[in-house]
C-alpha positions as CSV (number, residue, x, y, z in Angstrom):
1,X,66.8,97.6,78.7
2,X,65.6,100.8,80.5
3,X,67.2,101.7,83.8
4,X,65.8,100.0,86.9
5,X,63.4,101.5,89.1
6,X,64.6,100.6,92.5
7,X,64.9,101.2,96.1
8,X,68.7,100.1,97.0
9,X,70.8,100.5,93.8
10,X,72.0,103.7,94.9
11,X,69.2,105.9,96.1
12,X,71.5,109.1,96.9
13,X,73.8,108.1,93.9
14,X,73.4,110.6,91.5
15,X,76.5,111.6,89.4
16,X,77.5,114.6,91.4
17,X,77.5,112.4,94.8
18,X,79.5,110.1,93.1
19,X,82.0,112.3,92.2
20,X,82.1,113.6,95.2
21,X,82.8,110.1,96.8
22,X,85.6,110.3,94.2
23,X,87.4,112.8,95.4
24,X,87.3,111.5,98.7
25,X,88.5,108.6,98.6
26,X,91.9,110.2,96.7
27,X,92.3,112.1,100.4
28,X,92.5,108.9,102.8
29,X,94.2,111.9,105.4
30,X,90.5,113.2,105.6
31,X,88.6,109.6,105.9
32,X,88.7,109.8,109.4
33,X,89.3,113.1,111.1
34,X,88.4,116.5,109.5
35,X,86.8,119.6,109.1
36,X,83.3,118.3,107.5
37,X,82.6,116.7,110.7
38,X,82.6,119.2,112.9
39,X,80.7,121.2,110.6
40,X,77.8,118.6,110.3
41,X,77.9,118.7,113.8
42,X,77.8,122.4,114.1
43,X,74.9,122.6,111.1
44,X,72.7,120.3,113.0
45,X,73.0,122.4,116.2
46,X,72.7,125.0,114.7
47,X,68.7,123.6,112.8
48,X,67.6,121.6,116.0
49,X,69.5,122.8,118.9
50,X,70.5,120.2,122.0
51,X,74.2,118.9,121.6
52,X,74.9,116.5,118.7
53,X,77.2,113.4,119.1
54,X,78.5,111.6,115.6
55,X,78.5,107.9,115.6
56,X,79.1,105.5,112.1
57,X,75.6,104.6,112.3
58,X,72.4,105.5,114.5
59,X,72.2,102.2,116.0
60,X,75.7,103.2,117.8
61,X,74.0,106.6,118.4
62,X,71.3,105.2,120.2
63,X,73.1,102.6,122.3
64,X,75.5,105.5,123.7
65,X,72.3,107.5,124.8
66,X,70.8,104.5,126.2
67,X,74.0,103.7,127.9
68,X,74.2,107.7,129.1
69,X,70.6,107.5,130.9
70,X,71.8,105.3,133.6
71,X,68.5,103.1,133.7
72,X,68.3,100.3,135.6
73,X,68.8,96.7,134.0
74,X,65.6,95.3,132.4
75,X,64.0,98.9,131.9
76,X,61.7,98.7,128.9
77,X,62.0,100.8,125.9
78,X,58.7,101.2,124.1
79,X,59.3,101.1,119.9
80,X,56.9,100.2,117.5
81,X,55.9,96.8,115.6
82,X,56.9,97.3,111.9
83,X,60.6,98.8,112.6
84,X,63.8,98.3,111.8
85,X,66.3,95.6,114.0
86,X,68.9,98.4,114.3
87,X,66.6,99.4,117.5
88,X,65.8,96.4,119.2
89,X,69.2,95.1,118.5
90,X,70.8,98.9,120.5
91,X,68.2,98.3,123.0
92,X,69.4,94.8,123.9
93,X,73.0,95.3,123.7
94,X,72.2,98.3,126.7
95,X,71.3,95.8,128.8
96,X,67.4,97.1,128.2
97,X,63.9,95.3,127.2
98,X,62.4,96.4,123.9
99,X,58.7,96.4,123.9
100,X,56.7,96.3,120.8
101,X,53.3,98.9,121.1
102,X,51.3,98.0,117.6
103,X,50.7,100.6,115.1
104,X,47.8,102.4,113.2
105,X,47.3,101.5,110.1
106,X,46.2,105.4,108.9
107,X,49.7,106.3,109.8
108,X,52.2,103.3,110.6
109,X,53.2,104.6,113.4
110,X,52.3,103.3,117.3
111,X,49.1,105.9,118.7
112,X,48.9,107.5,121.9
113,X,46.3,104.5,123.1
114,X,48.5,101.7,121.6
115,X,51.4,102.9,123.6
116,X,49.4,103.2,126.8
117,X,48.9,99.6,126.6
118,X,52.3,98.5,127.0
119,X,53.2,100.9,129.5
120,X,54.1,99.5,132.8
121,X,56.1,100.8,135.6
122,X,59.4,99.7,134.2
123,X,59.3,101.8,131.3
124,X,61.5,104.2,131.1
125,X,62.0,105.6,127.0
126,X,59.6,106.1,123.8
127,X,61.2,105.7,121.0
128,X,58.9,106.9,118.6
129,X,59.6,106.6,114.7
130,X,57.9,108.9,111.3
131,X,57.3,105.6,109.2
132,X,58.4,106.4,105.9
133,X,57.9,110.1,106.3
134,X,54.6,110.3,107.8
135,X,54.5,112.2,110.6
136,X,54.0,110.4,114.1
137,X,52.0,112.6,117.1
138,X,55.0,113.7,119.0
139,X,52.6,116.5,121.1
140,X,50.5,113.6,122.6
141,X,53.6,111.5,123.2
142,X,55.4,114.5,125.4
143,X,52.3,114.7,127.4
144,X,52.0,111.2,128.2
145,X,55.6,111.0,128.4
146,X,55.4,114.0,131.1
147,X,52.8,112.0,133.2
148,X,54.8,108.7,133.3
149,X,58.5,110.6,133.9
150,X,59.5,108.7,131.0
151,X,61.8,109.9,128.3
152,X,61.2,110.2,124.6
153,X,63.6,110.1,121.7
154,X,62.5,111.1,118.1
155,X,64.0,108.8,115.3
156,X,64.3,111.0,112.1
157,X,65.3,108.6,110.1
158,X,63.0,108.6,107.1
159,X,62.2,112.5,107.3
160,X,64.0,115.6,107.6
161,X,62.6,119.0,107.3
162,X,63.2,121.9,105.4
163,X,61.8,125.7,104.9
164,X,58.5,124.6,104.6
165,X,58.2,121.6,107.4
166,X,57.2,119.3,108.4
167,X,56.9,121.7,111.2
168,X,56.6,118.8,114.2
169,X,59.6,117.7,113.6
170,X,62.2,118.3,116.6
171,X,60.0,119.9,119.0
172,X,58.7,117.8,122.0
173,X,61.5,115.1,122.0
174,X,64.1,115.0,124.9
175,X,66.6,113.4,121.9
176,X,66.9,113.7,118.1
177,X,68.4,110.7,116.5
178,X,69.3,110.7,112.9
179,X,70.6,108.6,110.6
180,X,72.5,108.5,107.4
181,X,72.6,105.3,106.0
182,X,72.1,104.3,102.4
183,X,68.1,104.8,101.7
184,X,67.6,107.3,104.5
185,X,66.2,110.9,104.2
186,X,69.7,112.2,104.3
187,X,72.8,109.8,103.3
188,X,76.7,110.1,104.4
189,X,77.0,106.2,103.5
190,X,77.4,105.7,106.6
191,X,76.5,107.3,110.0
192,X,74.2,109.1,113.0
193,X,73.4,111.5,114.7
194,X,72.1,112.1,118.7
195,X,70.9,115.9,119.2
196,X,70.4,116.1,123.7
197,X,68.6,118.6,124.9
198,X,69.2,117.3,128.8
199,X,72.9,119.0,129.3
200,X,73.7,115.9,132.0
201,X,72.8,113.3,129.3
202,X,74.8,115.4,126.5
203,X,77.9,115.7,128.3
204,X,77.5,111.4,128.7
205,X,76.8,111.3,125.1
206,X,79.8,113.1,123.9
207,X,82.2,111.4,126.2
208,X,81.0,108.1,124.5
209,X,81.5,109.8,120.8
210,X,85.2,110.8,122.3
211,X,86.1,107.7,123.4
212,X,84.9,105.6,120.6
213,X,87.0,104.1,118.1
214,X,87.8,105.5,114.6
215,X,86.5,103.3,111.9
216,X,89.1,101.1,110.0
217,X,90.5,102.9,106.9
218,X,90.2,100.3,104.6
219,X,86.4,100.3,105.4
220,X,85.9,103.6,105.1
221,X,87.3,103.4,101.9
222,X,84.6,100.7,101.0
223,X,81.9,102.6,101.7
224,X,83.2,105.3,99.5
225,X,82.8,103.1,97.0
226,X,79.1,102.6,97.5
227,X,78.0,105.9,95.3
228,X,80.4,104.8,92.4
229,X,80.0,101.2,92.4
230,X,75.7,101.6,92.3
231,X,75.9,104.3,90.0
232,X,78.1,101.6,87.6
233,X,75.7,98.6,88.5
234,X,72.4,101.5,86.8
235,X,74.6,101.6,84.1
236,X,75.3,98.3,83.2
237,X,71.7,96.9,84.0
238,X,70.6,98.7,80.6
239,X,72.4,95.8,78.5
240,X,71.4,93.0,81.8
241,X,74.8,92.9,84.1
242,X,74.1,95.4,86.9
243,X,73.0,92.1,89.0
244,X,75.9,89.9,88.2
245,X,78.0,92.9,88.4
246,X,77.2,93.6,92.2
247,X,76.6,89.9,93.2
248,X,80.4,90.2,92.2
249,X,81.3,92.8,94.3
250,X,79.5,91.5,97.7
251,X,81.3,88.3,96.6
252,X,84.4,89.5,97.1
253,X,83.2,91.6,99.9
254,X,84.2,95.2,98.4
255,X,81.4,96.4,99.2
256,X,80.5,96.6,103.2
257,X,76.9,95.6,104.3
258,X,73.9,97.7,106.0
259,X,73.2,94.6,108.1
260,X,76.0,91.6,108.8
261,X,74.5,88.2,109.9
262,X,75.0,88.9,113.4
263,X,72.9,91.8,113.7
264,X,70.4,89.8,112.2
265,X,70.5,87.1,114.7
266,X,69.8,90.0,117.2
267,X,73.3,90.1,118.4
268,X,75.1,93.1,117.7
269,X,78.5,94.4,118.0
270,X,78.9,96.6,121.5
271,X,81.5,98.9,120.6
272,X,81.2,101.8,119.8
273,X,82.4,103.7,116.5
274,X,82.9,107.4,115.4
275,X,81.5,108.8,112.2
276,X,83.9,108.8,109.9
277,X,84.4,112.3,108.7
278,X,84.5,111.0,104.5
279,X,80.8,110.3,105.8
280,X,80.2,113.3,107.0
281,X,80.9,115.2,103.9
282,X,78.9,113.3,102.2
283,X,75.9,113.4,104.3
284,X,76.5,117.8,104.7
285,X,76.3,117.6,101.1
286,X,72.6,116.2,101.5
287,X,71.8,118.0,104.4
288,X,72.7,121.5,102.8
289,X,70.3,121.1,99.7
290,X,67.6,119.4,101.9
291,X,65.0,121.7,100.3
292,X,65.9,120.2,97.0
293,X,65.8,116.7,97.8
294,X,62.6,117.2,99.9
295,X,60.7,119.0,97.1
296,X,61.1,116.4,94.7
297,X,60.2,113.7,97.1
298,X,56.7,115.7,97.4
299,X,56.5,116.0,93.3
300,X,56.5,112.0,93.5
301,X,54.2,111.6,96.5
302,X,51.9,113.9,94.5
303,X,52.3,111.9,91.1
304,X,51.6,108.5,93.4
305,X,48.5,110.1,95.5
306,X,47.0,111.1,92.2
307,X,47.1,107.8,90.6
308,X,46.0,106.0,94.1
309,X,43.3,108.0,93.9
310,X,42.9,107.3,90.3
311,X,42.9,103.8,90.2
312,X,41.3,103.0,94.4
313,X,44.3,101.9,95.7
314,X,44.7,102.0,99.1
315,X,47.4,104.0,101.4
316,X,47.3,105.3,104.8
317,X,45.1,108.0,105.2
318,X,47.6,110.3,107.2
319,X,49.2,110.7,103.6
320,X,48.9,114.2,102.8
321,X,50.8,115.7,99.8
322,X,53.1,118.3,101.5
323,X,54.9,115.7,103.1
324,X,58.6,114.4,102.0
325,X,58.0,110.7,101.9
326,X,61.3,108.7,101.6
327,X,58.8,106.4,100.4
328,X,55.2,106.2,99.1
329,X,53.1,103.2,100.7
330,X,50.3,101.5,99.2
331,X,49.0,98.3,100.4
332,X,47.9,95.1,97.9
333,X,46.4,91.6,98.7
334,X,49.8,90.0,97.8
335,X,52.9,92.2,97.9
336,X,55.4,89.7,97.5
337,X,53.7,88.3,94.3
338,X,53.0,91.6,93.1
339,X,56.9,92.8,93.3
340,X,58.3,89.5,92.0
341,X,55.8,90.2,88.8
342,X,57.2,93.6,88.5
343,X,60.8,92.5,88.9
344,X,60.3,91.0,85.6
345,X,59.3,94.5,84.5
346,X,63.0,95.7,86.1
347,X,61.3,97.1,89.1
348,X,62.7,96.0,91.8
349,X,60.7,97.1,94.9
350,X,61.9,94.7,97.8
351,X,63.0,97.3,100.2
352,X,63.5,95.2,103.4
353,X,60.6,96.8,104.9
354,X,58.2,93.9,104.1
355,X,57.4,90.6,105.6
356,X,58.0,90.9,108.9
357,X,57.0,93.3,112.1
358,X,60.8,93.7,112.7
359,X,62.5,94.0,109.3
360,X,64.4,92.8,107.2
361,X,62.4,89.4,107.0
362,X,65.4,87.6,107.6
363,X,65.9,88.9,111.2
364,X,64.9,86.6,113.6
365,X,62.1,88.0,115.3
366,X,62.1,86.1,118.8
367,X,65.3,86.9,118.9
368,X,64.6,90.8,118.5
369,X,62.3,90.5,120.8
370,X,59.2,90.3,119.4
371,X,56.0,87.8,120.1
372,X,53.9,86.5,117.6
373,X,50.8,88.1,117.6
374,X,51.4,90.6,119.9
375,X,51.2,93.4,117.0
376,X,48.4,92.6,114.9
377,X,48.3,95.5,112.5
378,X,52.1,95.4,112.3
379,X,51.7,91.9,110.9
380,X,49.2,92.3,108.6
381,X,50.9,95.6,107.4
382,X,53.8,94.0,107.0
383,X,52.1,91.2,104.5
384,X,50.3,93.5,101.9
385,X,52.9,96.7,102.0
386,X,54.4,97.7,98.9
387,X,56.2,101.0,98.9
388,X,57.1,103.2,96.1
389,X,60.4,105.1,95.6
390,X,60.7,108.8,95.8
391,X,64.4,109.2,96.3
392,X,66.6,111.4,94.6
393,X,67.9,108.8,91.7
394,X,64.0,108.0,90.6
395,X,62.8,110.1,88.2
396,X,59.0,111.3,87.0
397,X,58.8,109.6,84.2
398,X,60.3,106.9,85.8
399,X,56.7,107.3,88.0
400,X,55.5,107.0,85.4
401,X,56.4,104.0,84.0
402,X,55.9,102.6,87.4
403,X,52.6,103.8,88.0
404,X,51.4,102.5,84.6
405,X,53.4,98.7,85.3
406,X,51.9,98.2,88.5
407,X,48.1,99.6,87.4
408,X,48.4,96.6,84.6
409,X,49.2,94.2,87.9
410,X,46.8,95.5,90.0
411,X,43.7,95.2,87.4
C-alpha cells in the first residue's frame, strides 16, 4: 500500500521537522522559556510591524485582544459563515456576540455588501479570514471599517506571504492574528500570534501574554510528539496499521487534541496560556523558509487548476495560480460520498472544513452562535466542498495520483 494522501496525518511532518521535534523534546529546560521565542517574536515584528504577543494557540491570542479593547458587554464581532469554532468560541468567552455575515462563493470569504448587512450599531470588530489562502478584500474592509469606527483584525491563518506576496497581506488591518497549529500555513504544533498596531491596545496585549500561564510540561512534551508520531503512523499505513496505530495513541491520550469536547460544545477554557517556546522553534523553522513552503503550495495549486480546468470542475473563481493555497477547493454534488469512495483509495480528504457553516461538523452550531439559514452560501458551501492538499508532506506525483482517483469518481 502507497502512502496516504491526506490532510491531518502530519502536514508539516517531514523528516527534518521531526528531527527537529527530536531534539527538542531531549531539552525539557527549553520547552517553556527560551531564546526561540523571543526571536519569533522579534522575526514577526520585524516582517509586519505593530507589537506581537505569543499565546499557545490563536484562539487565546484573540480572546486577550478582545479582552484588551475594553468593549462594552454584548458588542458584536462580525466573522464569517464557513469558519472555524476557535472564533466564535474567543468571541463568547470575552463576554462579546459573534455575528455570522455570509460569504461569496467566488472567494469564501464574507464581501463588503454581505458585511454591511449585519452591521448594526453595536458592532464593534471585523474579523475578517483568507479562506484557504484566497485572498479576502482587506482595502474595502478598512474603508468601511473607517466609516463605522469599528476595528478590524486580519486572521492569517491559512496564508502567509513571502518575497513575491501575496502583497495584501498585513496592510489595512488594525491587528494581525496568526496561528500555528497543525494544518496551518505555518506550524509550531502549537501556538499564535497577535501583531497591534494601536500602542494602547499593544501594551494590554502584552500584559495579558505576561501574565498568562506557562503550559504544563508534560503537555508540551506531547505535542512534540506530534511530528514523530504522524511521521511513524505514514510509515506504517504502507503495510495497513497507521490507523490502528494512532487510534492507539489518542486512546491512551499521548497525543493532545486540536479541539477537546468542550470547545466543541462552544464552551471554552478562559485562561489564558503562553506559547510554549519548544513551539516556537518549531514554528521559526517554518517561518524562516516560508518562500520554500509557499512555492510548492503554488506548484500544487497550478497542477490542481490545470486539471479543473481539464476536466470542468468547478472552484472559486478568485483562484488565481500565484497564490499559496493551504488548500485547493473544488466543489462536487456530494462531497461526503465522494471522500468516503476515495478513502478506499487511501485518500483521506475529511479535513474538518466540511459539513457545517461553523466547522468541525461536530460543533454544535446554536451553540457557536449560529442560526440556521442565516448564511445561505456558507451552507450550501459547506455541503459540496472538497479541498485538496498542498501542504509540505504531499507530493506531485502524489497530485497526481489524486487528480487521476478523483477524475475516475467524478466521471
Amino acid at each position: 500500500m502507497p502512502l496516504p494522501i491526506h490532510h491531518t496525518f502530519g502536514p508539516h511532518a517531514d523528516r527534518s521537522t521531526a528531527l527537529a521535534a527530536l531534539r527538542l523534546m531531549f531539552r525539557p529546560w527549553n520547552y517553556r522559556k527560551g531564546l526561540e521565542r523571543e526571536m519569533l517574536r522579534s522575526h514577526l515584528h520585524r516582517s509586519f510591524g505593530g507589537s506581537c504577543a505569543l499565546f499557545a494557540s490563536g484562539r487565546d491570542g484573540l480572546l486577550a485582544l478582545l479582552r484588551a479593547l475594553h468593549l462594552p458587554q454584548g458588542s458584536e464581532v462580525i466573522l464569517q459563515g464557513f469558519t472555524c469554532v476557535a472564533l466564535p468560541n474567543a468571541i463568547h468567552a470575552a463576554g462579546l456576540t459573534p455575528v455570522y455575515a455570509d460569504i461569496d462563493p467566488d472567494t469564501l470569504n464574507f464581501s463588503e455588501a454581505s458585511v454591511l448587512s449585519v452591521i448594526t450599531h453595536r458592532t464593534k470588530v471585523i474579523l475578517c479570514q483568507h479562506t484557504f489562502g484566497i485572498i479576502c478584500d482587506t482595502a474595502k474592509l478598512r474603508a468601511l471599517c473607517d466609516k463605522h469606527r469599528i476595528v478590524l483584525i486580519e486572521d492569517c491563518a491559512h496564508v502567509l506571504p513571502d518575497v513575491t506576496g501575496p502583497k495584501e497581506i498585513g496592510k489595512h488591518a488594525d491587528v494581525m492574528m496568526l496561528s500555528f497549529g497543525r494544518d496551518k500555513a505555518i506550524s509550531g504544533v502549537a501556538g499564535g500570534a497577535i501583531l497591534v498596531r494601536d500602542p494602547t491596545v499593544a501594551s494590554t496585549v502584552l500584559q495579558a501574554e505576561n501574565s498568562a500561564q506557562e503550559m504544563r510540561c508534560g503537555t508540551v512534551c506531547r505535542l512534540l510528539l506530534y511530528p514523530i508520531v504522524y511521521r511513524k503512523a505514514r510509515a506504517l499505513s504502507i503495510i495497513g496499521l497507521g490507523t490502528l496505530y494512532l487510534w492507539l495513541l489518542k486512546t491512551l491520550r499521548i497525543l493532545v487534541p486540536v479541539l477537546t469536547p468542550a470547545e466543541k460544545r462552544g464552551a471554552p477554557s478562559l485562561s489564558l496560556t503562553k506559547m510554549p517556546n519548544a513551539c516556537a522553534a518549531l514554528a521559526l523553522r517554518e517561518i524562516k523558509k516560508i518562500h520554500t513552503v509557499n512555492n510548492h503550495r503554488r506548484i500544487l495549486a497550478k497542477r490542481y487548476s490545470a486539471a479543473a480546468r481539464e476536466y470542468g470542475w468547478h472552484h472559486p473563481s478568485a483562484i488565481h495560480e500565484d497564490l499559496p493555497l493551504q488548500k485547493f477547493p473544488i466543489l462536487v454534488s456530494d462531497a461526503d460520498a465522494v471522500r468516503a469512495a476515495l478513502k478506499e483509495n487511501n485518500i483521506h480528504l475529511d479535513d474538518g472544513w466540511t459539513g457545517a457553516v461553523v466547522c468541525p461538523r461536530s460543533v454544535d452550531q446554536q451553540a457557536a452562535g449560529y442560526t440556521a439559514g442565516s448564511c445561505p452560501h456558507a451552507e450550501r458551501i459547506a455541503k459540496r466542498i472538497l479541498t485538496l492538499p498542498t501542504h509540505p508532506t504531499m507530493t506531485e506525483r502524489q497530485a497526481e495520483t489524486l487528480i487521476d482517483t478523483l477524475q475516475r469518481q467524478l466521471r
